[in-house]
N, CA, C and O atoms as CSV, one atom per row, in Angstrom:
chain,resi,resn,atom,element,x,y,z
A,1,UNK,N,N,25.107,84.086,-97.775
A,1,UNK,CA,C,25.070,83.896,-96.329
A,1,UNK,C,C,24.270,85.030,-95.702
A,1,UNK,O,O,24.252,86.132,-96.252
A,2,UNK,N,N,23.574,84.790,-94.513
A,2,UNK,CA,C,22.750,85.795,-94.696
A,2,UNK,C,C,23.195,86.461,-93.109
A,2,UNK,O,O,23.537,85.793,-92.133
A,3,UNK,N,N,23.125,87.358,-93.153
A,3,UNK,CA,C,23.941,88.308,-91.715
A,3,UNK,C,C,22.912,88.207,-90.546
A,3,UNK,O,O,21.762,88.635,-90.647
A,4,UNK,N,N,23.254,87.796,-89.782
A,4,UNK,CA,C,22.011,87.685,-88.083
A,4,UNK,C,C,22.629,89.113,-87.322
A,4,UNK,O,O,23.710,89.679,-87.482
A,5,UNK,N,N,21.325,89.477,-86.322
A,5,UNK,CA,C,21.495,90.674,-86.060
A,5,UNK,C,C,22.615,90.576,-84.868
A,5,UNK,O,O,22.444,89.687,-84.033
A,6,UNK,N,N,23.649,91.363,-84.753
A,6,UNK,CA,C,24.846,91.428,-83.675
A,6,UNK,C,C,24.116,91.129,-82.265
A,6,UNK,O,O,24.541,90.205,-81.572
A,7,UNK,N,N,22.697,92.138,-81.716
A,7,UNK,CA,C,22.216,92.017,-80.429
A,7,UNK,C,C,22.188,90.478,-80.347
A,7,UNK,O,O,22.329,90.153,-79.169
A,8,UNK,N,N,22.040,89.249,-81.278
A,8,UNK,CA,C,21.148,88.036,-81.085
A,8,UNK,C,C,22.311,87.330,-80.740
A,8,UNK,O,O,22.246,86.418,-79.916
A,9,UNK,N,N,23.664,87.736,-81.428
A,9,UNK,CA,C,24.570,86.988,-80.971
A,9,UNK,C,C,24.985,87.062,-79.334
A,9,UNK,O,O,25.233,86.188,-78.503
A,10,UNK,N,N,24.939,88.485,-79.281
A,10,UNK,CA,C,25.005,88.905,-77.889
A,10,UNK,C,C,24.359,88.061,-76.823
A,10,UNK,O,O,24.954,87.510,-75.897
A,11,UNK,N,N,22.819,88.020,-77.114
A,11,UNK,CA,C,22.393,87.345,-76.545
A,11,UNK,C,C,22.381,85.884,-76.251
A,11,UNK,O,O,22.161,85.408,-75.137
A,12,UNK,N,N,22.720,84.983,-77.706
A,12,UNK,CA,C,23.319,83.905,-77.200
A,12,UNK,C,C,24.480,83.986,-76.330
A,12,UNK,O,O,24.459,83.004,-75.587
A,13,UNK,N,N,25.489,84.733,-76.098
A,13,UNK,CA,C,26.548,84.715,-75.172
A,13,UNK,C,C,25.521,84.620,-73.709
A,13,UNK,O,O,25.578,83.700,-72.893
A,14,UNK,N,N,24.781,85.573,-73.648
A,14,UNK,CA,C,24.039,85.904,-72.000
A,14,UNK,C,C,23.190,84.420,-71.856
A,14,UNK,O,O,22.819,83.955,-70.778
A,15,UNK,N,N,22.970,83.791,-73.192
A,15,UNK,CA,C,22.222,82.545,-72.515
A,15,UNK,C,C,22.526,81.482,-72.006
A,15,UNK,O,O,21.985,80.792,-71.142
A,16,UNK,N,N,23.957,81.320,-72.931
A,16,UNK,CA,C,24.798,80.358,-72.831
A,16,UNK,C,C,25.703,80.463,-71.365
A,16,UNK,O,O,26.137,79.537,-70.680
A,17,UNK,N,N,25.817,81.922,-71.155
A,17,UNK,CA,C,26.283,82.023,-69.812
A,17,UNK,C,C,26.045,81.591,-68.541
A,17,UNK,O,O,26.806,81.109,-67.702
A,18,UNK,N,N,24.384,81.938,-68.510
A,18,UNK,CA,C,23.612,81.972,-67.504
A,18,UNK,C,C,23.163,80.497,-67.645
A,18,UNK,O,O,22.540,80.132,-66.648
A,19,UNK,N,N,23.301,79.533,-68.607
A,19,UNK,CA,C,22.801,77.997,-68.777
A,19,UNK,C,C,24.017,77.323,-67.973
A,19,UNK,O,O,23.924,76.341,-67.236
A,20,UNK,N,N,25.147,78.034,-68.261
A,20,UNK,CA,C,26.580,77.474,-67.707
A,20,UNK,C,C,26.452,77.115,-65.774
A,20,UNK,O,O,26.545,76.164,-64.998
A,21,UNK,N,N,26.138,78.877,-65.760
A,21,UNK,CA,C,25.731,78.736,-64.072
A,21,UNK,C,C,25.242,78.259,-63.761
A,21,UNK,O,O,25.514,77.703,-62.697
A,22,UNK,N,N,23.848,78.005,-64.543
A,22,UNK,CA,C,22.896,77.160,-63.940
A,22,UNK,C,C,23.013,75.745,-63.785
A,22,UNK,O,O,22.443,75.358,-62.765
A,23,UNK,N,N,23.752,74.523,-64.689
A,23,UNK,CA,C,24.578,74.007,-64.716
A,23,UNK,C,C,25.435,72.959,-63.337
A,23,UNK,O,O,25.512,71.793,-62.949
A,24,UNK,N,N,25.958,74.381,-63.002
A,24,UNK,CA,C,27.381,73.996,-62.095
A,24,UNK,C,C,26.808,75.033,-60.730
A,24,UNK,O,O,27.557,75.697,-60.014
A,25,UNK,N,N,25.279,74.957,-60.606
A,25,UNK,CA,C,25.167,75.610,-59.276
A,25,UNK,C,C,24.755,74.286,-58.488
A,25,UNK,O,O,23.963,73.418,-58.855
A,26,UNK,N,N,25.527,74.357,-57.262
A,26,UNK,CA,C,25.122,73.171,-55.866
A,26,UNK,C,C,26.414,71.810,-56.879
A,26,UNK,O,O,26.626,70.682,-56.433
A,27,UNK,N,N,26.926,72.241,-57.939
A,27,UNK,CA,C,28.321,71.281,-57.656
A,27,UNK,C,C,29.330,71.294,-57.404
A,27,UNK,O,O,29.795,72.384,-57.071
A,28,UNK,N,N,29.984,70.421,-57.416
A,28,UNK,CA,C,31.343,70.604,-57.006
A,28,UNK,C,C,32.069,70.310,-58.260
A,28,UNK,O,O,31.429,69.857,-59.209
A,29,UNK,N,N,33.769,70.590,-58.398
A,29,UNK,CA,C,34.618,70.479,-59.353
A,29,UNK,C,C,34.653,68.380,-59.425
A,29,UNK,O,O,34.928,67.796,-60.473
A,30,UNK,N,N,34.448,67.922,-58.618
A,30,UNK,CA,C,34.724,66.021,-58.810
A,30,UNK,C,C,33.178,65.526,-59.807
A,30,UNK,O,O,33.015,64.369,-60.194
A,31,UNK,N,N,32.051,66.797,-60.116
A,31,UNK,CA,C,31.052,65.942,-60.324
A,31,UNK,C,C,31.549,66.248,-61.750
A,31,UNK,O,O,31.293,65.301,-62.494
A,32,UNK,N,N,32.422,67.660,-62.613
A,32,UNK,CA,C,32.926,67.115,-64.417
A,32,UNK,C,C,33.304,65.442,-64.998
A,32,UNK,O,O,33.135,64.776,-66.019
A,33,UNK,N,N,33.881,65.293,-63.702
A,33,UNK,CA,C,34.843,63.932,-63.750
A,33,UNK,C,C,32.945,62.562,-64.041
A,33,UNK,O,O,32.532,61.834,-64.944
A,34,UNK,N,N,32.571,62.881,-62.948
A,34,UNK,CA,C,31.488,61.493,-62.491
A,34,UNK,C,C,30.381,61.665,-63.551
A,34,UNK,O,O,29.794,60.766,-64.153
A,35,UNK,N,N,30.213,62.977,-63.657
A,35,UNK,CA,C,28.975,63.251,-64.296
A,35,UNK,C,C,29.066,63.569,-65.953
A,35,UNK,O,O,29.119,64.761,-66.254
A,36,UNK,N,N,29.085,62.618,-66.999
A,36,UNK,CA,C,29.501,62.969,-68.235
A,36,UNK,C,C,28.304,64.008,-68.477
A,36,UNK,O,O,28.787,65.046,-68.931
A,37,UNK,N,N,26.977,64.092,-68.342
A,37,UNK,CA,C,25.817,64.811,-68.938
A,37,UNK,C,C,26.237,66.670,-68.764
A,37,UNK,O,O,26.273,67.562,-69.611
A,38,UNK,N,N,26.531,66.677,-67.118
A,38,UNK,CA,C,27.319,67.911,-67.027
A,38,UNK,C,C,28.297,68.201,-67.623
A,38,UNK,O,O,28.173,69.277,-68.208
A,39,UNK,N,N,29.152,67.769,-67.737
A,39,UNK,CA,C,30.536,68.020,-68.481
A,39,UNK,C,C,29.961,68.578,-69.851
A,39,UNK,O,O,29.911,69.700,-70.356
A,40,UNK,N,N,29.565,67.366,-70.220
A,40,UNK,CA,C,28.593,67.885,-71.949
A,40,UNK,C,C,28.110,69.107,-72.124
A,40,UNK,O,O,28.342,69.637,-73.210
A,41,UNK,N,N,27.408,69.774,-71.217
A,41,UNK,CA,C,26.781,70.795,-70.962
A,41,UNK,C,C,27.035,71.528,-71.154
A,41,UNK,O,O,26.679,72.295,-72.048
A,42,UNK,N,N,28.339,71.672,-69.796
A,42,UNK,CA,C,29.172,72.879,-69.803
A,42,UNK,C,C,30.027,73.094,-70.747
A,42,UNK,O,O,30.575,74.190,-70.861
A,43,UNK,N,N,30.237,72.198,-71.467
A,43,UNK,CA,C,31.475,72.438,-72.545
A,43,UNK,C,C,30.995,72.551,-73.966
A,43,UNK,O,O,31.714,72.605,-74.963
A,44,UNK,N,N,29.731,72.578,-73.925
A,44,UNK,CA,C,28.538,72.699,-74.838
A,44,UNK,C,C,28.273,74.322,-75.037
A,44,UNK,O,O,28.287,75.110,-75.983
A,45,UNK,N,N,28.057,74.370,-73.799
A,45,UNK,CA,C,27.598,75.836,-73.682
A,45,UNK,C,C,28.536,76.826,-73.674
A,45,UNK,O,O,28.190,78.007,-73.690
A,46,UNK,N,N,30.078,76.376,-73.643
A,46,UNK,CA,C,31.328,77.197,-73.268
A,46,UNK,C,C,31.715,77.548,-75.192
A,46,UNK,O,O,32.293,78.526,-75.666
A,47,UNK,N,N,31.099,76.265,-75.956
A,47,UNK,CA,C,31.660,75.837,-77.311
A,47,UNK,C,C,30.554,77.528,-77.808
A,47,UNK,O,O,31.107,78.534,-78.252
A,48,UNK,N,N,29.335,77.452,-77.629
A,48,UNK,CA,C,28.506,78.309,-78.233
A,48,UNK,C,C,28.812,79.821,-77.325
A,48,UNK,O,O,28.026,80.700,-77.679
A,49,UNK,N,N,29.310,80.048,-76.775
A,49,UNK,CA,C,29.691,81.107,-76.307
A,49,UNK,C,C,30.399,81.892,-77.167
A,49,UNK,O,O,30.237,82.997,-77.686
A,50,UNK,N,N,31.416,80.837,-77.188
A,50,UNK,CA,C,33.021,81.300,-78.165
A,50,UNK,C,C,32.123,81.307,-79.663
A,50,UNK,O,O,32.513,82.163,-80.457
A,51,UNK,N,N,31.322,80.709,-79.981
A,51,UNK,CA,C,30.988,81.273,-81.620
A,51,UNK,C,C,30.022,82.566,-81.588
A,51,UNK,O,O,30.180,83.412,-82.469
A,52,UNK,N,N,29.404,82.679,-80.977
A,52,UNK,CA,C,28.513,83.770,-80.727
A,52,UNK,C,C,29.721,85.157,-80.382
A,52,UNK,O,O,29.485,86.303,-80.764
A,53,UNK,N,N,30.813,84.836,-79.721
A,53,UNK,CA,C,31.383,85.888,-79.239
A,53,UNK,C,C,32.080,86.363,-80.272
A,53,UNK,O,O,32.262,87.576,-80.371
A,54,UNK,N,N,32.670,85.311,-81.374
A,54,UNK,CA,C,33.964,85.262,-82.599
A,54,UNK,C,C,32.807,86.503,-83.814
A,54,UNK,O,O,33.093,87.461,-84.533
A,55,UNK,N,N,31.785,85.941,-83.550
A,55,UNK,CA,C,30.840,87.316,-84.101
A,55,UNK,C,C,30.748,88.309,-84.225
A,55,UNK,O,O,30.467,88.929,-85.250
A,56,UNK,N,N,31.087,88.881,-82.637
A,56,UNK,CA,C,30.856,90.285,-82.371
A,56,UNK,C,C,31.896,91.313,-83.299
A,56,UNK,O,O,33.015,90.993,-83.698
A,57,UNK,N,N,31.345,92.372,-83.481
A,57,UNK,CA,C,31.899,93.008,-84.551
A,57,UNK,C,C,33.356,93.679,-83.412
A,57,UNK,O,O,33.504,93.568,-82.195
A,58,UNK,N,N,34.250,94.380,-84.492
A,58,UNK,CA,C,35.070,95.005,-84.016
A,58,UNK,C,C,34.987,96.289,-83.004
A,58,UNK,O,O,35.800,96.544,-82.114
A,59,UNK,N,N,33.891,96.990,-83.323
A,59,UNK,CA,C,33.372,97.642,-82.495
A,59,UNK,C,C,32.762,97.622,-81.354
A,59,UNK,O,O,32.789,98.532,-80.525
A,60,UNK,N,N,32.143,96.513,-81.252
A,60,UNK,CA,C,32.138,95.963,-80.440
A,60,UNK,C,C,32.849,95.702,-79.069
A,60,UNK,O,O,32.704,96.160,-77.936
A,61,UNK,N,N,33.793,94.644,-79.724
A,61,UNK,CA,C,34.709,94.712,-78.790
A,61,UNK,C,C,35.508,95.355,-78.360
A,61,UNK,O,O,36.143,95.138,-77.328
A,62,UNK,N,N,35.635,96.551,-79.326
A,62,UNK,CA,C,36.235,97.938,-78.501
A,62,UNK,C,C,35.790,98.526,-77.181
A,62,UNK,O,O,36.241,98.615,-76.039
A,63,UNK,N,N,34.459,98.970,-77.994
A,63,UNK,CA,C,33.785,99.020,-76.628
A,63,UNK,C,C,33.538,98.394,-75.280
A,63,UNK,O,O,33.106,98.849,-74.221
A,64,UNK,N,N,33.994,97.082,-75.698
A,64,UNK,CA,C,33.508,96.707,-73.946
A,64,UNK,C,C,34.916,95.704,-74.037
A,64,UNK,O,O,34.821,94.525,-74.378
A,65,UNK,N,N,36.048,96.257,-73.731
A,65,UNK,CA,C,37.514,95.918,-73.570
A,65,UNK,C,C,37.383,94.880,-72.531
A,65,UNK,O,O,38.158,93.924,-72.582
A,66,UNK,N,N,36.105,94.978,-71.179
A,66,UNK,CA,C,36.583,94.234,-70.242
A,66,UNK,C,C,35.546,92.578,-70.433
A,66,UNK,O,O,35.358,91.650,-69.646
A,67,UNK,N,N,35.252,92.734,-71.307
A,67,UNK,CA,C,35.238,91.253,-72.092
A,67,UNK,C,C,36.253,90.786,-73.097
A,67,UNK,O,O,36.475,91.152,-74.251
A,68,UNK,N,N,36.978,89.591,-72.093
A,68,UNK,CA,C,37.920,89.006,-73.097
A,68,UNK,C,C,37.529,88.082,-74.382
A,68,UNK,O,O,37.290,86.874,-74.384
A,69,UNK,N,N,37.532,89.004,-75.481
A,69,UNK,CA,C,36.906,88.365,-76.475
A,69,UNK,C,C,37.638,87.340,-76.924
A,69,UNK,O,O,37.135,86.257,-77.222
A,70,UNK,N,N,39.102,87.648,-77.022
A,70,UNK,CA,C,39.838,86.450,-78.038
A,70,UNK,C,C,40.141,85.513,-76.934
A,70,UNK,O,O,40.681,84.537,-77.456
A,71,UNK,N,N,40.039,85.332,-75.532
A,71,UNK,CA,C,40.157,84.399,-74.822
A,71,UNK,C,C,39.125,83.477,-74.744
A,71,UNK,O,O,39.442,82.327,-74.441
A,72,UNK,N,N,37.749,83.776,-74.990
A,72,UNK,CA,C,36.394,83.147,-75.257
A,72,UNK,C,C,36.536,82.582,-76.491
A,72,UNK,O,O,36.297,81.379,-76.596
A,73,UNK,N,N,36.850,83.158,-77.368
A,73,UNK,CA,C,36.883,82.813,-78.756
A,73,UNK,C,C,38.079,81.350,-79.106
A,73,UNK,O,O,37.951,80.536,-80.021
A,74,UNK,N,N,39.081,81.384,-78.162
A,74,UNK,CA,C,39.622,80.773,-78.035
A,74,UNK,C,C,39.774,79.472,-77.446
A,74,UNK,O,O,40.523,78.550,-77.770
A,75,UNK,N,N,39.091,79.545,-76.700
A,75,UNK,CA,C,38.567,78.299,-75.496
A,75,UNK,C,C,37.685,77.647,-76.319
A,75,UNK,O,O,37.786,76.442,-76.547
A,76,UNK,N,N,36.430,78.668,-76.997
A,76,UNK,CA,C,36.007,77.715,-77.749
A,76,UNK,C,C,36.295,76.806,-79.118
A,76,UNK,O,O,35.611,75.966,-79.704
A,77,UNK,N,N,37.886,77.471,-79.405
A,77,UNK,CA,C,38.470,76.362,-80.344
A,77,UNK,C,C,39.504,75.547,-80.195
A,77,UNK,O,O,40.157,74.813,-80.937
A,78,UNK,N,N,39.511,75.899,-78.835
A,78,UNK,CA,C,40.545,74.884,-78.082
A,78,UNK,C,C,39.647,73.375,-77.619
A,78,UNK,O,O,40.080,72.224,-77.682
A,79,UNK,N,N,38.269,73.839,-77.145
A,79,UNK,CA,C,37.340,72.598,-76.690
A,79,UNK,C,C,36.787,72.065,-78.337
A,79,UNK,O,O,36.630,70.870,-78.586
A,80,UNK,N,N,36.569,73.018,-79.226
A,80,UNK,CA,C,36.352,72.194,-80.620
A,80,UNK,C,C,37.538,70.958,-81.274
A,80,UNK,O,O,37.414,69.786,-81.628
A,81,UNK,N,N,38.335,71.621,-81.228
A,81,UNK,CA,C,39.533,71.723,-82.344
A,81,UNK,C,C,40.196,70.451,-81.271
A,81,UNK,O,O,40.364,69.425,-81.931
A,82,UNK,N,N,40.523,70.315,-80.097
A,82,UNK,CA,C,41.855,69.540,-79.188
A,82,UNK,C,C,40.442,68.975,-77.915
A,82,UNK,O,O,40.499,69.154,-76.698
A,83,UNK,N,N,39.686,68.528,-78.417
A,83,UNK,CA,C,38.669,68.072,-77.640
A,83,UNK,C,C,38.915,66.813,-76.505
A,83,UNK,O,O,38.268,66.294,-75.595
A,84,UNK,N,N,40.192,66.661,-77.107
A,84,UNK,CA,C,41.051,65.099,-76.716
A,84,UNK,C,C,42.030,65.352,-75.245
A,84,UNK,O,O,42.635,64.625,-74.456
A,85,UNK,N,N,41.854,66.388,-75.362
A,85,UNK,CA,C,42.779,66.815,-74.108
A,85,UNK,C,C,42.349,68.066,-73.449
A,85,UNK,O,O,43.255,68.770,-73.002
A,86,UNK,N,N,40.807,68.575,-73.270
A,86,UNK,CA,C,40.487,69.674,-72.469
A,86,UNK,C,C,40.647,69.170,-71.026
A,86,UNK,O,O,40.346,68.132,-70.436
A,87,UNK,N,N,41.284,70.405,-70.677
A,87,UNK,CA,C,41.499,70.387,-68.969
A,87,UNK,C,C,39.995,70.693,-68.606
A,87,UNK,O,O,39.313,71.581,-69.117
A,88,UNK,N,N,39.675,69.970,-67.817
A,88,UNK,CA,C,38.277,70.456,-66.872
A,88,UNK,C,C,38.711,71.360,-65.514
A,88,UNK,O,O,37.943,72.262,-65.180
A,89,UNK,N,N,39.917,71.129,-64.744
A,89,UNK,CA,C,40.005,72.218,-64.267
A,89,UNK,C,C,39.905,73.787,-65.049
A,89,UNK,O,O,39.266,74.709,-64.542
A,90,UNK,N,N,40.394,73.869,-65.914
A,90,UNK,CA,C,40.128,74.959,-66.439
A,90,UNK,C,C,38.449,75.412,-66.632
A,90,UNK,O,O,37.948,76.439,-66.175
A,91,UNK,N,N,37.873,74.546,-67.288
A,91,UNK,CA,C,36.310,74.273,-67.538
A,91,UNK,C,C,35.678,74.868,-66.527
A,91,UNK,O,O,35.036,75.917,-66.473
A,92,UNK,N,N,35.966,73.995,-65.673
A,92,UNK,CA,C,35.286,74.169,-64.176
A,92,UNK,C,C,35.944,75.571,-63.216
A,92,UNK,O,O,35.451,75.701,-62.095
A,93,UNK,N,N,36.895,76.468,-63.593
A,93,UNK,CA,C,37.740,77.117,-63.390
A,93,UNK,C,C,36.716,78.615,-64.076
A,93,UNK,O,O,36.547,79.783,-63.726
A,94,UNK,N,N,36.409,78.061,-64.784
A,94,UNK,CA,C,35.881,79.025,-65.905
A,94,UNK,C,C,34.233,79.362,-65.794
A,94,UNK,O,O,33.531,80.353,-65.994
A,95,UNK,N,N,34.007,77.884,-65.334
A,95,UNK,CA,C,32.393,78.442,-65.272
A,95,UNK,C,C,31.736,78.603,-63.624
A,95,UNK,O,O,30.530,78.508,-63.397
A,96,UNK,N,N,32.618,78.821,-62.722
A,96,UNK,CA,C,32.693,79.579,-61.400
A,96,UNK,C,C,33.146,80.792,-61.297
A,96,UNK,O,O,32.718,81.623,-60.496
A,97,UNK,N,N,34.035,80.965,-62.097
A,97,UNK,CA,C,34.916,82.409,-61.999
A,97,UNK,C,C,34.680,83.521,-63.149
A,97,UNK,O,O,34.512,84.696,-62.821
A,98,UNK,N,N,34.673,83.200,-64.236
A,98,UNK,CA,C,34.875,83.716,-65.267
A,98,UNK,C,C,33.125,83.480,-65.830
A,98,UNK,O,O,33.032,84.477,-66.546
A,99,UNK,N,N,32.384,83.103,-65.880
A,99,UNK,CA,C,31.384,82.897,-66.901
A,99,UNK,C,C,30.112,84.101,-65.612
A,99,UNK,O,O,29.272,84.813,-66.161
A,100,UNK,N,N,30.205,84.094,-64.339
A,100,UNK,CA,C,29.273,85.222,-63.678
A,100,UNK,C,C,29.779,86.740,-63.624
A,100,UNK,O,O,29.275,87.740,-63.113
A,101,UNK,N,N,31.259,86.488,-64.520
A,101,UNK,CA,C,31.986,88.309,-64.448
A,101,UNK,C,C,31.194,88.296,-65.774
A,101,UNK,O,O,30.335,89.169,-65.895
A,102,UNK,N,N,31.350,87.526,-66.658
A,102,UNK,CA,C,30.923,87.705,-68.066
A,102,UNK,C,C,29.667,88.047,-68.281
A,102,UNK,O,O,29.380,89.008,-68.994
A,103,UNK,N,N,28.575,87.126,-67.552
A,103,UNK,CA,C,27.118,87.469,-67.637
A,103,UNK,C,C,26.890,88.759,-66.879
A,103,UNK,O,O,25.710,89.072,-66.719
A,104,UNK,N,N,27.507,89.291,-66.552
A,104,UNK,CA,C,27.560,90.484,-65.841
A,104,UNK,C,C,27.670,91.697,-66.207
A,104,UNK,O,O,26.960,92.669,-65.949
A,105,UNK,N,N,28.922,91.559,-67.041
A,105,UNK,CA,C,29.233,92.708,-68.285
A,105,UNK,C,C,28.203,92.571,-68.992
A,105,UNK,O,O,27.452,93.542,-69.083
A,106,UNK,N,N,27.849,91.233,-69.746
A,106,UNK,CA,C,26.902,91.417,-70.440
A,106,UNK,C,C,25.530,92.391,-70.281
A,106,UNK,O,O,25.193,93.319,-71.015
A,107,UNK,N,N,24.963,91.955,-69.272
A,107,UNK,CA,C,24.036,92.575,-68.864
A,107,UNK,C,C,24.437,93.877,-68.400
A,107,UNK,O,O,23.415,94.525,-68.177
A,108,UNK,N,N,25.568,94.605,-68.134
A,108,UNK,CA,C,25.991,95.914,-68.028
A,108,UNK,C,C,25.930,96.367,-69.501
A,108,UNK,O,O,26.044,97.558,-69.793
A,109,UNK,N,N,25.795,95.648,-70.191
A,109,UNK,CA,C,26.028,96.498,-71.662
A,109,UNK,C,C,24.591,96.650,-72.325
A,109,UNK,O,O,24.438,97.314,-73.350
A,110,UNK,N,N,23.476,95.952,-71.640
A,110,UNK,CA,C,22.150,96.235,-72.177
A,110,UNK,C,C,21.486,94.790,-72.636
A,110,UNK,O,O,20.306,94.589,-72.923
A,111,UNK,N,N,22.743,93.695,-72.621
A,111,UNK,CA,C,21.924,92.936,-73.422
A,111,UNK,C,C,21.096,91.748,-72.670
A,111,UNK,O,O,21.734,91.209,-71.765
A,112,UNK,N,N,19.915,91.305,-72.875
A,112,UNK,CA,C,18.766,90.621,-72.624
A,112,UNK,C,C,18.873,89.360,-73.029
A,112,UNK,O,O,17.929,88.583,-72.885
């Protein structure tokens, strides 16, 4: 198996972030429901977050405590794993609130 460099994972988190926002900017929480392509998207991009993040080394996540790693990591095996019953409030909960603190840190920590 061959090891990818930690920054790249990083950076998939910042892309996947900023794809999220981009996403769910000018909607509202009723268009997850109407709009399957969005939904896909976002829960697409929420899925590759959480693997890119399950990456990051231990040190890592020491260092930057105010990224919740095992809560990312988690969501994304909650939307893998129980795909049959994701709350979209949460979804949609997540990629208004939680996914512009995240791209934020990110980019507080250097990464591109």
């Amino acid at each position: 198996m061959s090891h990818r460099d930690e920054r790249l994972y990083l950076h998939d988190m910042l892309e996947a972030a900023r794809l999220v926002r981009s996403y769910v900017s000018g909607r509202q929480r009723p268009d997850l429901d109407s709009d399957t392509m969005l939904r896909d998207a976002v829960i697409r991009q929420l899925e590759v977050l959480g693997e890119a993040a399950a990456r990051a080394s231990d040190g890592t996540r020491s260092a930057n405590p105010a990224i919740p790693w095992a809560s990312i990591v988690g969501m994304r095996n909650e939307l893998i794993h129980a795909y049959h019953r994701v709350d979209l409030d949460i979804v949609w909960r997540t990629a208004i609130e939680a996914i512009p603190q995240l791209a934020g840190a990110l980019e507080t920590m250097g990464v591109e």
